[in-house]
MARROLUM-721632 format. One line per 5 residues: number of its first residue (from 1); their letters; for each residue x, y, z negated of C-alpha. Coordinates in pm, 1 decimal. Each point is the difference from the previous one (the first is absolute). Layout:
! residues N
NUM	a	X Y Z; ...
This chain:
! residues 650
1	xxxxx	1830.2 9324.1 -6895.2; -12.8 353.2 100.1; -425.8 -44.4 -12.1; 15.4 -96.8 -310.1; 220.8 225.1 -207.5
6	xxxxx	-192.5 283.9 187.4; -343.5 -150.0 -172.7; 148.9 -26.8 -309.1; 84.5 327.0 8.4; -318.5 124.9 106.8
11	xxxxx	-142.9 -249.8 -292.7; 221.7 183.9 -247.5; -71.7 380.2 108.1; -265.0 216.5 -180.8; -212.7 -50.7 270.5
16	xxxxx	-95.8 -354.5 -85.4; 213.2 -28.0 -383.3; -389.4 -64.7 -139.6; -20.0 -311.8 236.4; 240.7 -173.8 -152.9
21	xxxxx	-146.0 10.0 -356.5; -346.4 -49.3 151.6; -12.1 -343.4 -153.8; 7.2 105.0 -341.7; -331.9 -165.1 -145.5
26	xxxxx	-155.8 260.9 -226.0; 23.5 235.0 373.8; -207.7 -248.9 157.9; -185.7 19.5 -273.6; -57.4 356.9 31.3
31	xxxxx	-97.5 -10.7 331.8; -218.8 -252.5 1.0; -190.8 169.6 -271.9; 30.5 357.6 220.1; -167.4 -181.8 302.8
36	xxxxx	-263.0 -165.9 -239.4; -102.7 349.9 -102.4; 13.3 132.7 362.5; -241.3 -292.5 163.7; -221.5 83.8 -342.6
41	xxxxx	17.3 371.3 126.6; -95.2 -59.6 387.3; -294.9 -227.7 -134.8; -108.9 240.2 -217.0; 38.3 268.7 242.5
46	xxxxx	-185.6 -139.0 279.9; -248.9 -75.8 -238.2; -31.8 394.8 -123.6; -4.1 73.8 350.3; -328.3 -186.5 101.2
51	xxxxx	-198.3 226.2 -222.3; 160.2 355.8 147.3; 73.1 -132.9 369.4; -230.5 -173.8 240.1; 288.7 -253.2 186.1
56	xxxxx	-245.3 -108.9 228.5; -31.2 351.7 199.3; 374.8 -34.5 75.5; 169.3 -255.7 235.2; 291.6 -136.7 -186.8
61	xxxxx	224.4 -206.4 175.4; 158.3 -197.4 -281.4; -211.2 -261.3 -207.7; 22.2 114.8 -345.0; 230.0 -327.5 -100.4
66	xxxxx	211.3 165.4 250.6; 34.1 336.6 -109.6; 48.5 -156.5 -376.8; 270.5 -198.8 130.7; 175.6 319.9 218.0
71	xxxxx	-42.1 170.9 -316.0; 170.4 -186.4 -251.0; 267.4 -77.2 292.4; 103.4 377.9 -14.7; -49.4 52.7 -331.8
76	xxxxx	273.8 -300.4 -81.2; 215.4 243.7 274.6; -77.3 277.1 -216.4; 131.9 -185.3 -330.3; 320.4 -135.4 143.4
81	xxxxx	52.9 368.6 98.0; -71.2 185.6 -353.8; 172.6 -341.2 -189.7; -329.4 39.9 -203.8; 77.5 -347.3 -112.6
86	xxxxx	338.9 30.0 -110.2; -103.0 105.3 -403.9; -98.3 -190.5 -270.9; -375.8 84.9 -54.3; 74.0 50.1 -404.5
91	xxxxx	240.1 266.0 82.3; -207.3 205.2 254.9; 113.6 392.6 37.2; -158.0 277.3 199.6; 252.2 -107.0 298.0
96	xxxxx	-182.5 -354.9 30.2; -309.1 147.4 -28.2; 79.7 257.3 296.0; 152.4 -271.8 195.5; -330.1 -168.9 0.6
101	xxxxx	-198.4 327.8 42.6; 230.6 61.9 306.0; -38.8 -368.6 122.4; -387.7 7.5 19.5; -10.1 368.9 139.2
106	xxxxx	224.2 -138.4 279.4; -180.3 -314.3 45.9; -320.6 238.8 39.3; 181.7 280.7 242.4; 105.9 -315.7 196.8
111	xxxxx	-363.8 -183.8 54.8; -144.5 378.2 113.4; 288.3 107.5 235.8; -55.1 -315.7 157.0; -420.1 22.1 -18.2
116	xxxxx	74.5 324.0 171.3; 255.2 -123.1 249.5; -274.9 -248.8 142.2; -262.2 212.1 -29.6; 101.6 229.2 215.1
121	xxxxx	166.0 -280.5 257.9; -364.5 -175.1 4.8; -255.2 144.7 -160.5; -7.6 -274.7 -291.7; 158.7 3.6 -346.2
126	xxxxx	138.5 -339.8 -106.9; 1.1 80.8 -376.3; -280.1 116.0 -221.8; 99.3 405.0 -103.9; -196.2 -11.9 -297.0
131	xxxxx	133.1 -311.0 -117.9; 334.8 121.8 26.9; -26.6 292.5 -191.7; -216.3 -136.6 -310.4; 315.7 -325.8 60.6
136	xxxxx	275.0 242.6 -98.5; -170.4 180.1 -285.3; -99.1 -353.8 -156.1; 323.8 -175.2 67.6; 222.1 256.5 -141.8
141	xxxxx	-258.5 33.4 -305.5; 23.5 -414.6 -45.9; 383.5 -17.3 46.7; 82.5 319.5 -263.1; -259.3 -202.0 -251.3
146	xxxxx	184.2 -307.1 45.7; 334.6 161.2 -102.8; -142.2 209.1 -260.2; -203.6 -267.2 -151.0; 275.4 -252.9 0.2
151	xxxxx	269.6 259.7 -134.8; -285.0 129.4 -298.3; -51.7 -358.3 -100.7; 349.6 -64.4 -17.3; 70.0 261.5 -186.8
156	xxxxx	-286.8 -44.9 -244.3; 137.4 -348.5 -66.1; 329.2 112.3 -79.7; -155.9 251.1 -246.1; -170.9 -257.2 -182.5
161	xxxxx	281.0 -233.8 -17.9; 190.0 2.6 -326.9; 332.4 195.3 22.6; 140.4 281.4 -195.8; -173.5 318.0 7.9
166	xxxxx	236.6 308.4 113.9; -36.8 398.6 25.2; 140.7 143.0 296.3; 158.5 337.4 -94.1; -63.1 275.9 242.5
171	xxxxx	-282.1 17.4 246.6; 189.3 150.7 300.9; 53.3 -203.1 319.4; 300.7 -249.7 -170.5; -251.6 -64.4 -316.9
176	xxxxx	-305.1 -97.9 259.0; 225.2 -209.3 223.2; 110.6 -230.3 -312.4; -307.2 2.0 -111.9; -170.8 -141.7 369.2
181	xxxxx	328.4 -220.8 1.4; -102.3 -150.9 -330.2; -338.3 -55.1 86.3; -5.5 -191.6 327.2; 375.3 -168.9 -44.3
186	xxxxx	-42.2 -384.7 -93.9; 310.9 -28.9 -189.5; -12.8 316.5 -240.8; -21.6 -105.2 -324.4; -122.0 342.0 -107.5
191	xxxxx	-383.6 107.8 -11.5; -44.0 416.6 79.3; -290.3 90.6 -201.0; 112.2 356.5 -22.3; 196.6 334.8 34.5
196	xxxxx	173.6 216.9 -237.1; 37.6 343.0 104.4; 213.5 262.1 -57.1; -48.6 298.5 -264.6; -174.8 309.5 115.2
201	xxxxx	-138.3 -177.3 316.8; -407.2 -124.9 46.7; -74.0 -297.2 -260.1; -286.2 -203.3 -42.7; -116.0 -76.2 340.0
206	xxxxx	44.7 -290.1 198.7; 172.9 -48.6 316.9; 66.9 -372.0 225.5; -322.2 -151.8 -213.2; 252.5 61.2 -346.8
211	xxxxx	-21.0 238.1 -283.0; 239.9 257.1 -45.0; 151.9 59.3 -402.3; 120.3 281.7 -101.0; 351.2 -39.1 -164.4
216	xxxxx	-19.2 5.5 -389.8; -53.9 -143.7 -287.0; -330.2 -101.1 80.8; 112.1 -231.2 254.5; 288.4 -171.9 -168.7
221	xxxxx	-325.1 -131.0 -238.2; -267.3 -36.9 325.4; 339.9 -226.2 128.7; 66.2 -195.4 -333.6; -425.6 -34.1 -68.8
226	xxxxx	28.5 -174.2 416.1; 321.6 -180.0 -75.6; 141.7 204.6 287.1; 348.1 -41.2 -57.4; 145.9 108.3 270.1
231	xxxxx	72.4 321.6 210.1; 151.9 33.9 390.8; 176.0 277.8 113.2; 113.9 83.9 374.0; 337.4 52.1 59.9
236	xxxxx	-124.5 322.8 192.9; -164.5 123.8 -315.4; 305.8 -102.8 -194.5; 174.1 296.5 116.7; -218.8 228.4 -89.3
241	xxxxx	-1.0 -126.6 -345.3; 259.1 106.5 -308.0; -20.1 -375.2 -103.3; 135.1 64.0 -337.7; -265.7 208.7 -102.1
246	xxxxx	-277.5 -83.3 267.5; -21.1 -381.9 -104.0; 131.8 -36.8 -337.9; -391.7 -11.3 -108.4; -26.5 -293.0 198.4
251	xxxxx	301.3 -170.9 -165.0; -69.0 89.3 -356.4; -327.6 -163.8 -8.1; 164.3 -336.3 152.1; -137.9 49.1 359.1
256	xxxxx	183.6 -156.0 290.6; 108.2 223.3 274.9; 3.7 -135.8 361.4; 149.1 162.8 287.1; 6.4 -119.7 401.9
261	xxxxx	230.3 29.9 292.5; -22.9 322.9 210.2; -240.7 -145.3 278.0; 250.7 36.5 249.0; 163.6 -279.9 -137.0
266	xxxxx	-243.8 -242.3 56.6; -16.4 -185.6 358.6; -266.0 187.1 215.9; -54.2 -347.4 235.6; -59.7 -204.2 -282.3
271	xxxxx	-317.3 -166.0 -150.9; -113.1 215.1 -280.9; -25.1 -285.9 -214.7; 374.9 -30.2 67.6; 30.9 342.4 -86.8
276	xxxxx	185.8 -89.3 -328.0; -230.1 197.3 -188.9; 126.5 -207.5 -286.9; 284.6 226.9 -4.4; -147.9 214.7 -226.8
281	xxxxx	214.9 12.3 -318.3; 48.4 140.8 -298.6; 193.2 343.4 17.9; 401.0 21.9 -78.9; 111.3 189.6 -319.7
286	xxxxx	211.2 149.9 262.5; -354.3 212.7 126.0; -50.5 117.1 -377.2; 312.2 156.0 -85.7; -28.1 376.1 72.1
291	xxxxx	297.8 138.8 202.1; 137.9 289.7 193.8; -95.3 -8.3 351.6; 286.8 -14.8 249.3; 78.4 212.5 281.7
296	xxxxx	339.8 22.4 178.9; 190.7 183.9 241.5; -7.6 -281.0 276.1; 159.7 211.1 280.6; 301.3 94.4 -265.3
301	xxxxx	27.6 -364.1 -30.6; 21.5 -79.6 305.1; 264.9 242.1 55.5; 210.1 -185.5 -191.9; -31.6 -324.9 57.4
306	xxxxx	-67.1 -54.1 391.7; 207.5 -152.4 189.1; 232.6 0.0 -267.3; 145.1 -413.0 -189.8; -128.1 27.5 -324.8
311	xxxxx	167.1 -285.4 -315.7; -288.4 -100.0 -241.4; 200.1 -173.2 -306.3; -268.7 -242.0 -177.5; -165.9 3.2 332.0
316	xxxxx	-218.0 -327.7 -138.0; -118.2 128.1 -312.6; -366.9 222.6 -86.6; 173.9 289.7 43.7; 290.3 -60.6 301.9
321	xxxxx	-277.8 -204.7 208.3; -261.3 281.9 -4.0; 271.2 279.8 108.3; 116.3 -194.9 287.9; -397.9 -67.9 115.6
326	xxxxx	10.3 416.5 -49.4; 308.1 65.0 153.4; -59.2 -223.0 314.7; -327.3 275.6 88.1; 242.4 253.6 78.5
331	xxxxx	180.8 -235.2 253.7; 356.1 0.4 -125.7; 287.4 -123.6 239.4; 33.6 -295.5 -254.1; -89.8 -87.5 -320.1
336	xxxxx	232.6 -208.7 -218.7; -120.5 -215.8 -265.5; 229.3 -70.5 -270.0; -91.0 -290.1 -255.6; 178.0 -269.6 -205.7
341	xxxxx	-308.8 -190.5 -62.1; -2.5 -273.5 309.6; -356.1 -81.4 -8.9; -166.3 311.2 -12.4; 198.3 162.6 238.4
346	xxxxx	-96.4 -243.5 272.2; -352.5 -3.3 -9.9; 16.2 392.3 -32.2; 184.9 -42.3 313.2; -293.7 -247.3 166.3
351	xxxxx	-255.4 222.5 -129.2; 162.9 358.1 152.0; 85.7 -179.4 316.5; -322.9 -79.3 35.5; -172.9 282.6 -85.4
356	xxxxx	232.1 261.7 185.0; 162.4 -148.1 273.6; 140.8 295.7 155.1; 182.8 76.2 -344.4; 343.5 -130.4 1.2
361	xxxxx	64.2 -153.9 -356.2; 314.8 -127.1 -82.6; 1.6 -243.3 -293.9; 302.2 11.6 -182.6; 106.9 -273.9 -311.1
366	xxxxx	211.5 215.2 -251.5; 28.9 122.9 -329.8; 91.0 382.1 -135.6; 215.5 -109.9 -264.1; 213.9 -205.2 258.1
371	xxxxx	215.7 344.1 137.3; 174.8 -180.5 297.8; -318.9 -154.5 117.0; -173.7 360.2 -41.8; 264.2 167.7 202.6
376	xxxxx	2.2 -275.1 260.5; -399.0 120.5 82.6; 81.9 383.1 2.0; 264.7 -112.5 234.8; -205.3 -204.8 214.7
381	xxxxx	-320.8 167.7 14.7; 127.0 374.7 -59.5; -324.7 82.0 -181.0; -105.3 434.5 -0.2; -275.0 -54.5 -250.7
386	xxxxx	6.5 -220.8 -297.2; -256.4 -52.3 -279.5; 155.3 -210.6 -312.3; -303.0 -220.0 -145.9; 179.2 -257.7 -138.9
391	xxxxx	26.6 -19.1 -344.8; -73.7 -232.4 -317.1; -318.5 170.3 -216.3; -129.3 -224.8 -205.1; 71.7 151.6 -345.5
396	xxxxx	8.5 -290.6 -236.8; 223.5 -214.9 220.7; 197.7 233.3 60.0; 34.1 99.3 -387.5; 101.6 -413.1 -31.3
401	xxxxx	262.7 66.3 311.8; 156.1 388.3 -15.1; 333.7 -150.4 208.0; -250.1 -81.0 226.2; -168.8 343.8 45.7
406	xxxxx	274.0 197.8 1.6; 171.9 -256.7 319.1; -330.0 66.7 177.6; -144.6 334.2 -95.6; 357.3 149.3 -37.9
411	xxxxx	280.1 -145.5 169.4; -295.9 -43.6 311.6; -77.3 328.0 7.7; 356.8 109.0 1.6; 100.7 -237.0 265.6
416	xxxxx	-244.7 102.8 223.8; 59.1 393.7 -51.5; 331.6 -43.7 44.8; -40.3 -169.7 330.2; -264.6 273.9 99.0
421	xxxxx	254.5 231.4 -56.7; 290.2 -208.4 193.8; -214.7 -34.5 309.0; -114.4 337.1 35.7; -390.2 -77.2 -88.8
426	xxxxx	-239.8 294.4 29.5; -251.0 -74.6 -301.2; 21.3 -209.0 -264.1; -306.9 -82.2 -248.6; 7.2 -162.1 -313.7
431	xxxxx	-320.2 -156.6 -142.5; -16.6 70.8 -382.5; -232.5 -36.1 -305.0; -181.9 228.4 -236.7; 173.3 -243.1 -254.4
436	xxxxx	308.8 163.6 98.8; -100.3 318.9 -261.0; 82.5 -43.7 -341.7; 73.1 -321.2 64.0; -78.3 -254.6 -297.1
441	xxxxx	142.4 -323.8 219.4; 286.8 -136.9 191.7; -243.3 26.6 333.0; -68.5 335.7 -43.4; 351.9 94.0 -81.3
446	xxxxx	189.1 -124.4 234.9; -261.5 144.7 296.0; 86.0 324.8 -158.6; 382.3 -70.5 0.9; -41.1 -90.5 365.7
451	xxxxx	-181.2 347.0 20.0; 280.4 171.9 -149.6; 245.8 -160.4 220.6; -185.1 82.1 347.8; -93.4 387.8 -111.3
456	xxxxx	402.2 62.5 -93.6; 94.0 -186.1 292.5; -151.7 296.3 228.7; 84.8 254.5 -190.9; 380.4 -86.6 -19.7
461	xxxxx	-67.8 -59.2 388.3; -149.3 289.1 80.7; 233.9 232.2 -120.4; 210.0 -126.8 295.6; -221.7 -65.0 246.2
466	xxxxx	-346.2 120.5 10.2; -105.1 -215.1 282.0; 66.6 -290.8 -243.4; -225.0 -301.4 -65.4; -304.5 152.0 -161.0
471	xxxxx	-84.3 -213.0 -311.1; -359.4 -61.5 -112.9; -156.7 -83.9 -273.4; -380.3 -118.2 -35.0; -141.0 -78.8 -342.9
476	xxxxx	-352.3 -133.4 -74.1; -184.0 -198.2 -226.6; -157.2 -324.0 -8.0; -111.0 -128.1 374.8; -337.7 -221.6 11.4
481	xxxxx	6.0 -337.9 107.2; 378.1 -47.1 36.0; 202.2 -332.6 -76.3; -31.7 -98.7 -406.6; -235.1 340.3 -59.6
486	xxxxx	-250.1 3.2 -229.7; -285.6 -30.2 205.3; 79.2 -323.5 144.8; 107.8 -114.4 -317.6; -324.9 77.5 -147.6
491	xxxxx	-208.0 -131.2 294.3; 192.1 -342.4 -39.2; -120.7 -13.4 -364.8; -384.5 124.9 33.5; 25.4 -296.5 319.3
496	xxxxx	115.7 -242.0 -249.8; -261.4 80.1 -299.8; 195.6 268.2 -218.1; 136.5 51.6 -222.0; 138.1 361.2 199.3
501	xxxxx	288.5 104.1 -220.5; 45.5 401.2 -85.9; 354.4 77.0 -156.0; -138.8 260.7 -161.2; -354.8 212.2 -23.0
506	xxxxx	134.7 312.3 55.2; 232.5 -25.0 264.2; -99.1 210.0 306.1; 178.1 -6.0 337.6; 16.2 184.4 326.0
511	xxxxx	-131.2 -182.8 287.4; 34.1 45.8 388.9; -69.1 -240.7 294.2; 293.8 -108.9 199.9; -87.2 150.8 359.4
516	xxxxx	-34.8 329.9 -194.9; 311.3 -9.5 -180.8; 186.4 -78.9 310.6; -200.6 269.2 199.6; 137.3 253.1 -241.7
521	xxxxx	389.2 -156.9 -21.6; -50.2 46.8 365.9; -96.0 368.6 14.0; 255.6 74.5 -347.4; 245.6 -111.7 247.1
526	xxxxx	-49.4 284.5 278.5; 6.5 257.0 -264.6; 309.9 -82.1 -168.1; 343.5 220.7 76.1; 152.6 -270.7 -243.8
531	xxxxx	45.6 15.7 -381.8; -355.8 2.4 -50.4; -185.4 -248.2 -182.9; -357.2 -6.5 67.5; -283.8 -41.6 -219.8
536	xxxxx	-351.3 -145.2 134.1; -366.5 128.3 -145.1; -82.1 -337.2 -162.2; -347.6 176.3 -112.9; -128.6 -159.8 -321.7
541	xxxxx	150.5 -208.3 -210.6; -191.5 -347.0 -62.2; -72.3 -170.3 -344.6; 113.4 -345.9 43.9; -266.8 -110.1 -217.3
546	xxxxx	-293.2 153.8 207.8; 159.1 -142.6 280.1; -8.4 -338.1 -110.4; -351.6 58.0 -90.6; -138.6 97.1 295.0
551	xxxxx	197.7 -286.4 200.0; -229.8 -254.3 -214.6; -304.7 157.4 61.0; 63.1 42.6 365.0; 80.2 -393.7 26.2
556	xxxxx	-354.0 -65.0 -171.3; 58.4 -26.3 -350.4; -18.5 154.2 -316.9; 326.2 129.6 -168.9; 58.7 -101.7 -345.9
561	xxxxx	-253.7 -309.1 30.5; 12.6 -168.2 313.3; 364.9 83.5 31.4; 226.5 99.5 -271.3; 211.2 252.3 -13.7
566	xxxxx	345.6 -66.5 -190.5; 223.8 245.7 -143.6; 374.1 -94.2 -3.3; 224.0 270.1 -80.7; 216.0 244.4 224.9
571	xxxxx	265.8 -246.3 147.4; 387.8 108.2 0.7; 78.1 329.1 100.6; -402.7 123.6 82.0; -148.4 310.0 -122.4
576	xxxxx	-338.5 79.5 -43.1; -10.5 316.9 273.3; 233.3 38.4 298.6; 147.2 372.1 114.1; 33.6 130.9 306.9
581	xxxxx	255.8 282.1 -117.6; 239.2 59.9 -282.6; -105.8 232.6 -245.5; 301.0 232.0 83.6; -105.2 -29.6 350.1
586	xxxxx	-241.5 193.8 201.1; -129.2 -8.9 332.5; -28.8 246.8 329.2; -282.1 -41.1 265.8; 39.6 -107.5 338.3
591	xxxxx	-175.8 13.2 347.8; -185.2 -323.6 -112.8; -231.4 49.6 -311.8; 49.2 -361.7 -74.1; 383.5 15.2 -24.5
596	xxxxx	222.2 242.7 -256.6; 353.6 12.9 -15.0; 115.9 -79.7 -357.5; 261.7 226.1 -112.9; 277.1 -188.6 -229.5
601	xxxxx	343.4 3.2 -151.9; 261.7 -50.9 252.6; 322.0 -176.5 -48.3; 345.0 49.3 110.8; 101.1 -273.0 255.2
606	xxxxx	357.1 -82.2 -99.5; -127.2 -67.9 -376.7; -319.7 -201.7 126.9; 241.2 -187.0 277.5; 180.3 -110.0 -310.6
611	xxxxx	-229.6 -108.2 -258.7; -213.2 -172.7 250.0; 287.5 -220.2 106.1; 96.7 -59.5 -341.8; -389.1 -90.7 -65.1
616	xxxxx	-15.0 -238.8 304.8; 342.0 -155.2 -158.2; -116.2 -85.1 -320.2; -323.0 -125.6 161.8; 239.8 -197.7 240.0
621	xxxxx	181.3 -183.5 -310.6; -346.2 -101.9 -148.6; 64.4 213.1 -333.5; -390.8 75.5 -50.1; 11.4 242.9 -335.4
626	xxxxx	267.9 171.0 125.1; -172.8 74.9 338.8; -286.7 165.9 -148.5; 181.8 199.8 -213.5; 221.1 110.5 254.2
631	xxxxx	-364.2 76.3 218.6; -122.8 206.4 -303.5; 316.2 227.9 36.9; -51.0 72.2 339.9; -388.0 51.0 -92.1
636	xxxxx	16.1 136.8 -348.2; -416.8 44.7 3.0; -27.6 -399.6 46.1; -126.3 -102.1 -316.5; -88.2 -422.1 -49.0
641	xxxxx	-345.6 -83.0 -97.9; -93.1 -309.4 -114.2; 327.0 -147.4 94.9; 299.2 -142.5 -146.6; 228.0 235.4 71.1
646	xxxxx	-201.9 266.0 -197.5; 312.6 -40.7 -213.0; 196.0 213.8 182.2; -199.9 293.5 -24.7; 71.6 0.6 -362.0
């Protein structure tokens, strides 16, 4: 027993790991075609050897069968060493053609050491020295034909076949290895038949056997005269890109953008025709929308957090889930995740488990409007840090259901701060909305109300204590890709044939990703003394319309034909632009050029304590008209729009 599990683990070491996939056909294949070639070359050699080298003036000890059949015998040696038959002949490199030059060279260095050897022992040389060399020249010129010749065919084949024509953009390193990918992969379904390079760089010359374009207009009609419809981009080149200005001529003249994986994603043992290369897709409207870069103050962060039991409210929605993926980098004591929706909350819980096991999570069933169930976590997990995600936003259901919003947005809030405050929590942050300024709907309002409530909270506490409970606020716009968004939204209606329905053609919104807006609710909460409320650099606003646009064109059609677009008419409580600020309000700078600190009207405590809980009673006894009004008091720059209770702004 002991025998054999030691030559199964000699079988299974490096040293002999090709062995065991020595059976694979197309190697045999390969090296029966590599000793072919080498028998061809030490005919051919002994045959260009008569005419320079008279054999018959030296005494050879080995019959010329014989020294063929040593020969090949060391060159096989020589090919198990280099593994010169472990590639696939159609996807030869420079490493398989060294391998093979290093395989003959050795066979050759072999046969003369061991001419020598014997020589000098006796006097005779077993092995023909001229032979040898001419051998190892020929051999190594046969074998690099054979995988050049097989890998050139192959590759002219797959030029002539009939699959899409494509323009690789850029001609650096990334742009040539997509291109070599997509000529000598089996399963692309993408022909290369050029590169597009960038302004101000060499044009017109022709590298890899294709053209290079220039990019202009020139080539958008050289690409629509060749029915070339479709353009890949690295990932690598990506980022050096502005893709909202760099590629919009590709999009307005209906032509497809691809992108590929970073190449470190793909398996490095596998076959390249298992490479996946048909993972090329079409690029995300995410890549198109111009935004701020991001940089934070990790170390600040960290400060804060390590080692520390941080309470993510919300923990399973867009928003909750991507802080606690953040938060767990900085390796806080625990992280509690807070979360009334069953389902979601336990496969956020397989997937973190999974993906961090050295993160403690602790998944917690509750809801923020339920006080005694809040207080029973701050009393069991004792939380320092706690960021408050959780939150009803969709505007027109919550115009339908104000009760609603003010029991979650409101009474949660306040439930939470004061629990924060009762168990001696060190930082507090509130997630808010740019729909919280000037708000027009019941959403927007009653994030501002809970606003109100957390900034007079401090202040009142402060003036007692100014090691308090530091109250934050965040407030951003529109985050892509999160749960009933309008990206997904329109993706699910371009996926089902159109029509893609626009409320509006002039509505614009602000736009950030979701790792960035957490990345900055993360720094905004290291620079907050409390009070503050932060406001994030949500660069350029987008036109919803252009937006929708460009989603059609990047899934392969043609806006306004192929798929319609719809208009429907702002929906209960929308507006056609959101603000980030009041227009009373003005901002101050901080360490982070991304992140401002919105200066607003503050509000006594005692008076907000008051109205609030009057708010949350009237929102308690299901007395909807009166509710709002009762919000507008408290935010007299709330005006309805497009909403039943306009009426009481009259």
């Amino acid at each position: 027993m002991a025998n054999s599990n030691k030559m199964n683990e000699i079988r299974r070491s490096d040293m002999l790991s090709h062995v065991s996939s020595f059976g694979y056909l197309p190697r045999w294949g390969v090296l029966l075609l590599d000793v072919f070639l080498c028998l061809l070359a030490f005919w051919s050699s002994v045959l260009i050897g008569q005419g320079m080298f008279d054999y018959k003036e030296v005494g050879q000890d080995l019959d010329i069968w014989v020294q063929c059949l040593c020969t090949i015998c060391i060159q096989l040696i020589c090919f198990w060493i280099f593994h010169t038959y472990s590639g696939i002949l159609r996807y030869s490199t420079f490493v398989d053609t060294l391998k093979s030059l290093l395989a003959t060279l050795l066979t050759g260095f072999i046969i003369l050491v061991t001419n020598s050897v014997i020589f000098y022992m006796t006097g005779h040389k077993p092995f023909l020295t001229t032979v040898t060399i001419i051998y190892a020249f020929i051999a190594f010129v046969l074998l690099f034909c054979l995988r050049v010749g097989v890998k050139t065919i192959f590759e002219t084949v797959k030029q002539s076949s009939g699959n899409p024509h494509v323009l690789i953009y850029g001609t650096k390193s990334a742009g040539i290895a997509i291109a070599k990918m997509l000529r000598s992969a089996g399963n692309t379904p993408y022909r290369p038949v050029g590169f597009i390079s960038d302004p101000g760089q060499r044009q017109h010359f022709d590298l890899v056997g294709m053209h290079v374009f220039p990019l202009d207009d020139k080539l958008i009609a050289y690409m629509h005269a060749r029915n070339i419809r479709n353009v890949i981009i690295s990932p690598i080149k990506m980022r050096e890109l502005n893709p909202a200005k760099d590629l919009q001529i590709f999009i307005d003249n209906n032509i497809h953008i691809l992108t590929t994986p970073y190449f470190t994603e793909f398996d490095k043992d596998a076959n390249p025709d298992n490479l996946r290369i048909g993972r090329i897709d079409s690029i995300q409207i995410e890549d198109l929308l111009e935004r701020p870069t991001i940089n934070i103050n990790t170390e600040n962060v960290r400060k804060v957090i390590n080692k520390k039991v941080v309470l993510v409210t919300g923990a399973a929605g867009s928003i909750g889930s991507e802080l606690v993926r953040q938060v767990q980098k900085y390796r806080p004591k625990a992280i509690v995740l807070f979360e009334q929706a069953e389902s979601p909350l336990h496969d956020l819980r397989l997937d973190l488990e999974q993906q961090y096991p050295n993160t403690r999570f602790i998944p917690v069933i509750g809801d923020v409007r339920n006080r005694e169930r809040v207080e029973e976590v701050f009393l069991d997990y004792r939380p320092d840090i706690v960021y408050h995600a959780a939150a009803y936003k969709h505007v027109p259901l919550m115009e339908n259901n104000p009760n609603e919003a003010i029991r979650a947005n409101v009474l949660g809030t306040k439930n939470m701060a004061d629990m924060a405050v009762k168990y001696g929590v060190e930082r507090f942050v509130m997630i808010s909305t740019d729909k919280a300024v000037n708000p027009t709907n019941i959403m927007g309002a009653s994030k501002r109300i809970a606003e109100i409530y957390v900034q007079s909270l401090f202040r009142h506490l402060q003036k007692e204590n100014e090691n308090c409970t530091k109250f934050i606020t965040t407030r951003f716009g529109n985050v892509l890709g999160s749960n009933g968004s309008v990206i997904p939204y329109f993706k699910k209606q371009i996926a089902q044939g159109g029509p893609v329905t626009v409320t509006d053609p002039n509505i614009i919104r602000y736009f950030m990703t979701i790792p960035e807006a957490c990345c900055l609710v993360m720094e905004a909460s290291t620079l907050g003394n409390g009070g503050e409320i932060f406001v994030f650099d949500m660069g350029h606003p987008i036109k919803i319309l252009d937006l929708a646009k460009n989603m059609i064109r990047l899934a392969g059609f043609i806006p306004g034909e192929e798929i319609p677009i719809v208009f429907t008419g702002l929906r209960p409580g929308e507006k056609l632009y959101e603000e980030l600020l009041n227009q009373k309000e003005t901002t101050i700078p901080t360490t982070n050029e991304k992140i401002m600190v919105a200066k607003v009207r503050e509000f006594e405590f005692e008076k907000v304590d008051v109205e609030i809980n009057q708010l949350i009673d009237l929102a308690g006894r299901n007395k909807p008209f009166m509710t709002v009004q009762k919000m507008k008091d408290i935010v007299p720059e709330f005006i309805s729009k497009n909403s039943v209770y306009e009426q009481l702004d009259k």
